[in-house]
C-alpha positions as CSV (number, residue, x, y, z in Angstrom):
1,X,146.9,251.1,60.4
2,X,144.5,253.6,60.6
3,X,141.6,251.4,59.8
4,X,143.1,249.5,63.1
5,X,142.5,252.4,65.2
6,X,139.2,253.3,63.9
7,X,137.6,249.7,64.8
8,X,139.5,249.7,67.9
9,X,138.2,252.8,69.2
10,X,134.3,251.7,68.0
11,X,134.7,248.7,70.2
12,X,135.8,251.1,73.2
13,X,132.7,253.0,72.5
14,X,130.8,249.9,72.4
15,X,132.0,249.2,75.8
16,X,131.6,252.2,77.5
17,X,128.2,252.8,76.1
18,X,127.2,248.9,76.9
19,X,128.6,250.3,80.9
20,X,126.6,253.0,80.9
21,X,123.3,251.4,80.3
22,X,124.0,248.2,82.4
23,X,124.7,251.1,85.3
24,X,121.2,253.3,84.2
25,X,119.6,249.7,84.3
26,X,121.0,249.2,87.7
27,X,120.4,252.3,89.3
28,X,116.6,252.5,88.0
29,X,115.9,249.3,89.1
30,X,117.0,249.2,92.5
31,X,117.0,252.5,93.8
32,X,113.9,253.3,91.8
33,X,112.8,249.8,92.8
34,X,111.2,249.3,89.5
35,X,109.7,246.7,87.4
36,X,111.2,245.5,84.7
37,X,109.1,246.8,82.1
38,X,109.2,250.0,83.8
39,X,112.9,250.4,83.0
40,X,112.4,249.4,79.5
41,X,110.3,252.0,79.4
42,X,112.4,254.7,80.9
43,X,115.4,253.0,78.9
44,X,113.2,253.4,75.8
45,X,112.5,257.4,76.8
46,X,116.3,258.5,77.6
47,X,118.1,256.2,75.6
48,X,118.1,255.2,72.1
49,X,119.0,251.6,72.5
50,X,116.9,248.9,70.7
51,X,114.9,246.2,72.2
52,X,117.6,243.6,70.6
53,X,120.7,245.8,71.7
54,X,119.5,245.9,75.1
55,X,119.2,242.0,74.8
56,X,122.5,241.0,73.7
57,X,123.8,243.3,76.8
58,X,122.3,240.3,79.0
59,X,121.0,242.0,81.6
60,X,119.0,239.5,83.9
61,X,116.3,240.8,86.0
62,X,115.3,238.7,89.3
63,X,111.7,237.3,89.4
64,X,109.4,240.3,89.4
65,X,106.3,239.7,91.9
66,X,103.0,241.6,91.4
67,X,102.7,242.7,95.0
């Protein structure tokens, strides 16, 4: 029962932690109105997410244009 628990509260950490960088990714991007390997950047500097981790979150970034 306990082993229950313990998995089931390191997939709510999973969750809230996946949240919290799709909502850093969101605010970075469009208020900061930055590129997309800009945010992977500042993701990379105040986070400690992998490339891969921060791939299976899906995040989809529209077209970025060199302007």
């Amino acid at each position: 029962m306990k082993s229950t628990q313990n998995t089931k509260r390191a997939k709510i950490d999973a969750m809230r932690m996946k949240d919290i960088i799709s909502q850093l990714t969101d605010i970075i991007y469009l208020l900061c109105n930055a590129k997309k390997s800009n945010v992977s950047i500042i993701l990379d500097q105040l986070t400690n997410i992998t490339e891969e981790e921060l791939d299976s979150l899906n995040i989809i970034f529209p077209q970025d244009t060199d302007d």
